[in-house]
C-alpha positions in Angstrom: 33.1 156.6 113.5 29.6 156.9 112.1 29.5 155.8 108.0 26.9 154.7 105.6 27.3 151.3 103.7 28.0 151.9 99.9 27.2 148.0 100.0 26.0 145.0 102.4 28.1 144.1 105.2 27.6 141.7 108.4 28.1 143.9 111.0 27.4 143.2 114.3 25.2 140.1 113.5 23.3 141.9 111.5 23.5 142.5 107.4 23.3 146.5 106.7 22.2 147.1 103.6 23.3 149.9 101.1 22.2 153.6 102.7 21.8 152.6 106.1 24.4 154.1 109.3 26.4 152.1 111.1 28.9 152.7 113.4 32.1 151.3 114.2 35.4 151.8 115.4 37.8 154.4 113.8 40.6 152.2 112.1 37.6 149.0 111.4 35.7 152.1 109.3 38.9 153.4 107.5 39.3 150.2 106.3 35.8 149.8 105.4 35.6 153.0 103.4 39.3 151.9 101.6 37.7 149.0 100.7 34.5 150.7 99.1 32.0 149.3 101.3 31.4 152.5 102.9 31.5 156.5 103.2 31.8 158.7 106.1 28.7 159.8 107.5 28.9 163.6 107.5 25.4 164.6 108.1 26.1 163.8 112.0 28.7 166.5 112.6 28.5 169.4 109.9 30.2 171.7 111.9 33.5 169.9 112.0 35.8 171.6 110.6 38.1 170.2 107.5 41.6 170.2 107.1 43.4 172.0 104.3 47.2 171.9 102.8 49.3 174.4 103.4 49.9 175.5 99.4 52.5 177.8 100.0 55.5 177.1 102.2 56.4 181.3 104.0 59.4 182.7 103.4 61.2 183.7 106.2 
């Protein structure tokens, strides 16, 4: 999962400051971007498509 740190972290053995990428496994980045340390990274992979909520259940 490629994200962008909102704030420091020690990743790696490293401190990544605020704007730079990283990237890390999926559940370690979910946890990161709960957290508020970081965002998703979605200049990577524009393309990928997003997923929407059904509004309106079909009648039958």
């Amino acid at each position: 999962m490629k994200l962008i740190a909102l704030k420091p972290i020690y990743f790696g053995g490293v401190v990544v400051t605020e704007g730079h990428r990283l990237e890390t496994l999926e559940q370690h980045g979910r946890e990161l971007i709960e957290k508020g340390y970081a965002m998703l990274d979605v200049t990577e992979n524009p393309e990928q498509p997003v997923a929407k909520a059904n509004k309106k259940a079909k009648k039958q």
